[in-house]
N, C-alpha and C positions, 0 to 999 in steps of 0.2 A: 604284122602285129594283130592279137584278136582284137574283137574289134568290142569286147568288151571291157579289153587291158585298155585299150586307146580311151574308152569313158570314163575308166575310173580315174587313169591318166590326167586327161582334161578337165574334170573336175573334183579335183580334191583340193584344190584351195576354193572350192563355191562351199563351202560352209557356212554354219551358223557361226562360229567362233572369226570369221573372217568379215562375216556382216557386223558383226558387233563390232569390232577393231574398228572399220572403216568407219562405222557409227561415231564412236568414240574419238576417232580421230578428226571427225567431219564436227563433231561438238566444240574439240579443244582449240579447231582453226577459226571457228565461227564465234568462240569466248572469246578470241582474243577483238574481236572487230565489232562486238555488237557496242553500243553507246552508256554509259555508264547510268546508273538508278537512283543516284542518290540523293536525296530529298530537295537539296537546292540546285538541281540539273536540269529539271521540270521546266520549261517552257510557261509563260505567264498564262496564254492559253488553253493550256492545259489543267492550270491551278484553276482558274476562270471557272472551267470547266467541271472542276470534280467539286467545289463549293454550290455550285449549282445542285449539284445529284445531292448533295449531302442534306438539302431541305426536304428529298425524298423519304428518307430512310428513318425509321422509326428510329428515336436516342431510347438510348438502354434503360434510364426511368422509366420509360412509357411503356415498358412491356411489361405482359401480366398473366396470371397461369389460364388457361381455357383451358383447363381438361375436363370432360365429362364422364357423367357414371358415379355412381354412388356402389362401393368405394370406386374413384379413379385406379385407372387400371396400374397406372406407375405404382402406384402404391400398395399393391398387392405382394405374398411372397412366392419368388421363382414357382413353387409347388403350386401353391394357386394358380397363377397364370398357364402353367401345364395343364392341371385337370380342366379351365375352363376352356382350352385351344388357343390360347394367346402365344403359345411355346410348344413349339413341335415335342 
């Protein structure tokens, strides 16, 4: 046999469309076994845990606009922001 026939031979199931399968198939064996998410599944620990980080994190009140520049640049139009190089 060439020994070219024999490579194409030997790999024509190495594809992408055959990585992807196994991908897919390696997800839907691994859905079925990972642990479920749902809100009352959480471990106390856990809860513990993320109430803690939540006195980190700014509440959505407390936010406020910092833009600089007179006019700020958001509020420029598309054409403006072109001619001054904010937009390619």
């Amino acid at each position: 046999m060439d020994p070219i026939d024999r490579f194409m031979r030997d790999h024509t199931r190495l594809t992408r469309r055959y990585f992807v399968g196994l991908g897919a198939a390696s997800l839907a064996t691994l859905a079925g076994r990972l642990p479920s998410t749902r809100a009352g599944d959480h471990p106390a620990e856990l809860k513990d845990a993320v109430a803690k980080l939540e006195s980190f994190m700014t509440p959505l009140d407390k936010f406020r606009d910092v833009s600089r520049g007179s006019p700020v640049p958001h509020s420029l139009s598309d054409e403006k922001r072109t001619q001054v190089g904010f937009n390619p």
